[in-house]
FIDRENKE-52996 format. One record per residue (C-alpha): residue in three letters; y, x, z. Coordinates in steps of 0.5 Angstrom, whole numbers, plus 2048, in hexadecimal, padded with zeros to 3 digits. Each point is the difference from the previous one (the first is absolute). Layout:
# residues N
ALAYXZ ...
# end
This chain:
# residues 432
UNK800800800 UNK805806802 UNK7FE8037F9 UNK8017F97FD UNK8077FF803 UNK8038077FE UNK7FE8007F9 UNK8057F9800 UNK805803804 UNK8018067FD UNK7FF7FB7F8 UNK8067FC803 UNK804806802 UNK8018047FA UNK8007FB7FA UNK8078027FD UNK8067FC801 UNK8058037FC UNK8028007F9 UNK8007F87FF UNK8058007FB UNK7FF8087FC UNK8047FF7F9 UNK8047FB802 UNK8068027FA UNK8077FE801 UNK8037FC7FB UNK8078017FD UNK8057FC800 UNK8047FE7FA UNK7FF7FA7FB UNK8047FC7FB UNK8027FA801 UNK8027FA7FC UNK8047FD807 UNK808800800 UNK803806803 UNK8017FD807 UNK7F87FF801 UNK7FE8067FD UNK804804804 UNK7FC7FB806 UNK7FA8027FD UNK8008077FF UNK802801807 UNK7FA7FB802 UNK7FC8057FC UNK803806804 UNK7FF7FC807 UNK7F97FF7FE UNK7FE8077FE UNK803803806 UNK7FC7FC803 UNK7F98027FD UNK803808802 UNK8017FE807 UNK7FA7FD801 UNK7FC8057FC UNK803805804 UNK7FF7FC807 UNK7F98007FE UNK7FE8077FF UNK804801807 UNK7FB7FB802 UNK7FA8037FD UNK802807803 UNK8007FD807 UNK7FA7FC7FE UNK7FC8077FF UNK802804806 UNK7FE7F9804 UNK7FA7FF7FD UNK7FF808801 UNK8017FF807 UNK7FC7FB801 UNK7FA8027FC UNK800806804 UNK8007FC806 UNK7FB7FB7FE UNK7FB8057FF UNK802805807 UNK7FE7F9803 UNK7FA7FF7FB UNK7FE807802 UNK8017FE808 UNK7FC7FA7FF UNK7FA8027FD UNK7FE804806 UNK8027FB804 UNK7FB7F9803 UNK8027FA7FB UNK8027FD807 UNK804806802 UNK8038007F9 UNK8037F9800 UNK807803801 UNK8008047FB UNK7FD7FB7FB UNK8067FB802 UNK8058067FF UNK7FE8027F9 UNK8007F87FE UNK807800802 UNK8018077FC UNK7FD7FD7FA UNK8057F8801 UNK807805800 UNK7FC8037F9 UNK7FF7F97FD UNK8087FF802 UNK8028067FD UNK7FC7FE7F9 UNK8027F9800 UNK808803801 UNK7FE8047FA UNK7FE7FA7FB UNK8057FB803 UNK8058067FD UNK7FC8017F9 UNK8007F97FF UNK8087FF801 UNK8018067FC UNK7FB7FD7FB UNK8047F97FF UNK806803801 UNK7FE8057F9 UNK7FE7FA7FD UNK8067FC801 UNK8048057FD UNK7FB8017F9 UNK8007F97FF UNK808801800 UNK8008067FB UNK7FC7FB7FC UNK8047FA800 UNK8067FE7FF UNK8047FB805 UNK8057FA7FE UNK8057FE805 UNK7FF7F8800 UNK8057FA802 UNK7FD7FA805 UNK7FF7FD7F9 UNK7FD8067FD UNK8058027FB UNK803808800 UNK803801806 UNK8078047FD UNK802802806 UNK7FC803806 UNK8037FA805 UNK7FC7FA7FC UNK7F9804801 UNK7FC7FC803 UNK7FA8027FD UNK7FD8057FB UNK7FB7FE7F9 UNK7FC8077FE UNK7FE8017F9 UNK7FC8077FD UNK803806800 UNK8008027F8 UNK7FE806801 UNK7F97FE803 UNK7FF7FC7FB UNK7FB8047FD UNK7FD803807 UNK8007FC805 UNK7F97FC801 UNK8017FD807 UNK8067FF804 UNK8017FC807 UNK8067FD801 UNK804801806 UNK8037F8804 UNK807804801 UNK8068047FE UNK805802804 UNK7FF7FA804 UNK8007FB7FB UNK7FA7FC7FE UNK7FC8027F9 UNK8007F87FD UNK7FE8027F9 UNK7FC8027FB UNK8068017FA UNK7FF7FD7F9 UNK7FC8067FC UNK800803806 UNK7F88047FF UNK8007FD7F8 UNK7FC8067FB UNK7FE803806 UNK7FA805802 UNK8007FC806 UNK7F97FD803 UNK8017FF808 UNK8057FD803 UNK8027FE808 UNK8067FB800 UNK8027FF808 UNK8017F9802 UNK807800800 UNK7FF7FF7F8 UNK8037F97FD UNK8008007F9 UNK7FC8047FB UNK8057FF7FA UNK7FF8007F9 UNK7FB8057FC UNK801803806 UNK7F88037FF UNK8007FE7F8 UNK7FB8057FD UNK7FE805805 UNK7FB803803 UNK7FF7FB806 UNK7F8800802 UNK8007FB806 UNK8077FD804 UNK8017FC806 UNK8067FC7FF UNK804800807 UNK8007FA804 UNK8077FE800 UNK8007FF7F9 UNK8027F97FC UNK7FF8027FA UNK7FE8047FA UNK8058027FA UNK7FF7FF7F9 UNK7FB8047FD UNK7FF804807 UNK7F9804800 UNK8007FE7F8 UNK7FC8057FB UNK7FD803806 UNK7FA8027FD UNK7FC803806 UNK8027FB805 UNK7F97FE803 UNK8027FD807 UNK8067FB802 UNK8027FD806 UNK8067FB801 UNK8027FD808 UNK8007FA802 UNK8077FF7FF UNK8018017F9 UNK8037F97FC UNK8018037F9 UNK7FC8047FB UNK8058007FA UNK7FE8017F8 UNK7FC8067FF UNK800803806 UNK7F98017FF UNK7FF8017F8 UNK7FB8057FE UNK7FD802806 UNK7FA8017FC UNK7FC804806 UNK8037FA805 UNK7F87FC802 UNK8027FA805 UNK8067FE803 UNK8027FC807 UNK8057FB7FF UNK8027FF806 UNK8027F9804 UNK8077FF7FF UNK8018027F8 UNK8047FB7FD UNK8018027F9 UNK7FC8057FB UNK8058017FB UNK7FD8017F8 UNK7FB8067FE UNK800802807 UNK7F98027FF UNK8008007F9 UNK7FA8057FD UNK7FE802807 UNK7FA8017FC UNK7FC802806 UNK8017F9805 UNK7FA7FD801 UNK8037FB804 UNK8067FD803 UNK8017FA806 UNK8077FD7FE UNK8017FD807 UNK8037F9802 UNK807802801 UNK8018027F9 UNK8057FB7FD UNK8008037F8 UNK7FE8067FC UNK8038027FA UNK7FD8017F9 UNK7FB8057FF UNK7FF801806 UNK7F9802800 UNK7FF8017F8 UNK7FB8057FE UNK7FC801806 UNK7FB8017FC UNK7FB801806 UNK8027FA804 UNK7FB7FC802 UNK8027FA805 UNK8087FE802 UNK8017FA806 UNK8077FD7FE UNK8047FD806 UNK8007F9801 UNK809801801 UNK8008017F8 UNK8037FB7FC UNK7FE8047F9 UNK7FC8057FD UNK8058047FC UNK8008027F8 UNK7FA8057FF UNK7FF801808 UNK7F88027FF UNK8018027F8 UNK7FB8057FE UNK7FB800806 UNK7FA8017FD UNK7FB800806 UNK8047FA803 UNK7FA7FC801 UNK8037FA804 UNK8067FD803 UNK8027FB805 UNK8067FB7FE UNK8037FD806 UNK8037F9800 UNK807802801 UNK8008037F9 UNK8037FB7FB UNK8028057FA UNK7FB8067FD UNK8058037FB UNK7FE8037F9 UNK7FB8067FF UNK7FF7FF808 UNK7F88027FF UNK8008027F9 UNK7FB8057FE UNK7FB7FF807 UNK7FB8017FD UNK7FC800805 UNK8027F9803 UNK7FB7FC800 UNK8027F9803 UNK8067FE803 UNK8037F9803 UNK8087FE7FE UNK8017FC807 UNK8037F8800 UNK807803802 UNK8018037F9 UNK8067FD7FC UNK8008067FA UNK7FB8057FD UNK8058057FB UNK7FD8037F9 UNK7F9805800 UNK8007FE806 UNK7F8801801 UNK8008047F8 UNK7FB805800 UNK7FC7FE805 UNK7F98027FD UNK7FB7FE805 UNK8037FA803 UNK7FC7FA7FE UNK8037FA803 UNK8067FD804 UNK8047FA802 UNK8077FE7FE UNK8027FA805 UNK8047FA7FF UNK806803804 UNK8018067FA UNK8067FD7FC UNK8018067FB UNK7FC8047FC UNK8028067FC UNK7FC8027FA UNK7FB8057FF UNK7FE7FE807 UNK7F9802800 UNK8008047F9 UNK7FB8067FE UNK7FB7FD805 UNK7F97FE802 UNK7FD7FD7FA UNK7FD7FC804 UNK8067FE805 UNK8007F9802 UNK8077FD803 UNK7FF7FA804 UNK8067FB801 UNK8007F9803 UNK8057FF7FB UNK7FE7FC7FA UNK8048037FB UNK8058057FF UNK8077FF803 UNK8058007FB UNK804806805 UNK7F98057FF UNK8028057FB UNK7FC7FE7F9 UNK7FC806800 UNK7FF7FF808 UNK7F88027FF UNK7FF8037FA UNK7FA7FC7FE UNK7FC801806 UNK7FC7FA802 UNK8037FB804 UNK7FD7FB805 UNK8057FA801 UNK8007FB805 UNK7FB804804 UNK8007FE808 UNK7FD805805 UNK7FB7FB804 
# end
């Protein structure tokens, strides 16, 4: 046991403690900036104050450190005298040795902890002042125009610095700036860029437009306070495989999403109210969606050629099913329509050629113009009483088979002449 015990003390006692943060390099301090002279000015000096910062701390960790050693070399050479005095001693005349050389090692553990709490600060102080080099600051008003004048500053909007635009692969945004907030993510702001992480504190509001369009983005979580994502937001991102929205957000705006052609499923939250048109237009690799009940409207060609997109629940708040919103879904297999529809707009599910069956609800007032054309594999499917209006070409290019069933016993004079193309109709059909 005494052996046992040695070995684990002495184990203890000389793991090394110092060089925590070997090569820590010093960054320099001089950026361009596009900001008004005033800001500038405050933002070279908040630059200086930072690196006077990461040298104050690196200098008070090598002191640390040097002090660490010679107390780590005095209490090791302690441990082991006591070690040496305890293995000629009975285990129970040794307790005291033993409760000493526990306390010895507790002050070595401080010390270490001291170190790391140092490293760690330093560590984040550093990074702070890369992702300053690396960005560029705008100074905001309350209503998040440029702030001309220092006096308005009540918050700041971050965009690339175009230096790095080329290099910089990931990048942590910092959530303050001279004691002001970081609120936005600026129009264009990562646009082209070899970006491909990001982390946005939660002190983001609004991400603007095109502010990540074509960049190198490969997953991102939108902050918790945002409401809304801009026009053609993430658009182009070709590698953006993962995406997750918070709970708060209202508004996903046209084409904020077009193109990801790498995105394989998405969680609209609760509270989404509207989905503007191509959203996710050729997300070519979305399998499936769930549109909560929150969602009132959804522009046009909101999802066209989600060419392997399979199944899609439509909320039960929607009034409408937009022009060509599921065109050119081609694994498409089956869609469920809720009563609270009472319009399908034109080519709203043409070239779903994998649509296989498909229920126009009693609540339906109107179906626009190829509506359902190209739609191979659907065989039948129910137009009902309530439908006023029927555009042409509705069904054209379809089954050959396809049969259309209607309690009507005629065409209306509003159906569009060409409404079936000459696809078969069943009148006056009763569903018993």
């Amino acid at each position: 046991m005494k052996e046992k015990l040695k070995r684990i003390l002495m184990a203890m006692c000389i793991l090394p403690c110092v060089g925590l943060l070997a090569g820590c390099n010093m960054l320099a301090n001089d950026r361009n900036n596009s900001s008004p002279q005033d800001h500038s000015a405050l933002y070279q000096a908040h630059i200086q104050e930072l690196n006077a910062q990461v040298a104050a701390l690196n200098t008070q960790l090598q002191t640390l450190a040097l002090q660490h050693e010679a107390q780590r070399e005095a209490l090791s050479d302690q441990v082991q005298n006591l070690t040496a005095q305890l293995a000629a001693l009975s285990e129970t005349d040794g307790a005291e040795l033993i409760s000493q050389i526990l306390l010895l090692t507790e002050e070595l553990e401080i010390l270490t902890k001291q170190l790391g709490d140092l490293a760690t600060e330093l560590q984040e102080q550093e990074a702070d002042l890369l992702a300053f080099k690396q960005l560029t600051l705008q100074p905001l008003r309350a209503n998040g125009t440029w702030a001309s004048s220092l006096a308005t500053v009540v918050s700041y909007g971050v965009s690339l610095n175009p230096a790095f635009k080329d290099t910089v692969t990931s990048i942590s945004i910092p959530s303050t700036f001279n004691g002001f907030p970081i609120t936005h993510i600026m129009s264009q702001a990562f646009s082209g860029s070899s970006l491909n992480s990001i982390v946005m504190p939660d002190s983001i509001e609004s991400i603007g437009p095109s502010a990540f369009y074509n960049s190198a983005l490969t997953s991102v979580i939108i902050p918790s306070n945002v409401t809304k994502i801009e026009n053609f937001a993430f658009a182009f991102c070709a590698s953006l495989v993962s995406v997750i929205l918070p709970d708060n957000l209202n508004y996903i705006e046209l084409q904020a999403f077009t193109n990801c052609t790498s995105l394989t499923s998405i969680n609209i939250p609760e509270g989404v109210i509207s989905i503007g048109g191509s959203a996710f237009t050729n997300c070519s690799a979305l399998t499936s969606i769930n549109i909560p009940n929150s969602v009132t409207s959804i522009g046009i060609e909101a999802f066209r050629d989600c060419s392997f997109l399979t199944t899609v629940n439509i909320s039960n708040s929607m009034t409408s099913i937009s022009n060509g919103i599921f065109q050119d879904c081609i694994a498409l297999t089956e869609i469920y329509i809720p009563n609270s529809i009472t319009s399908i707009g034109s080519s709203a599910f043409s070239g779903c050629i994998s649509l296989k069956s498909i229920t126009v609800p009693n609540s339906v007032l109107s179906i626009g113009n190829s509506a359902f054309r190209y739609c191979a594999a659907l065989t039948t499917i129910f137009i009902p009483t309530s439908a006023e209006a029927i555009g042409t070409n509705v069904f054209a290019n379809g089954h050959a088979e396809l049969l259309i069933y209607t309690p009507h016993q005629a065409r209306p004079s509003t159906w569009g002449t060409s409404w079936n193309n000459g696809v078969n109709v069943v009148w006056g059909w009763e569903d018993k």
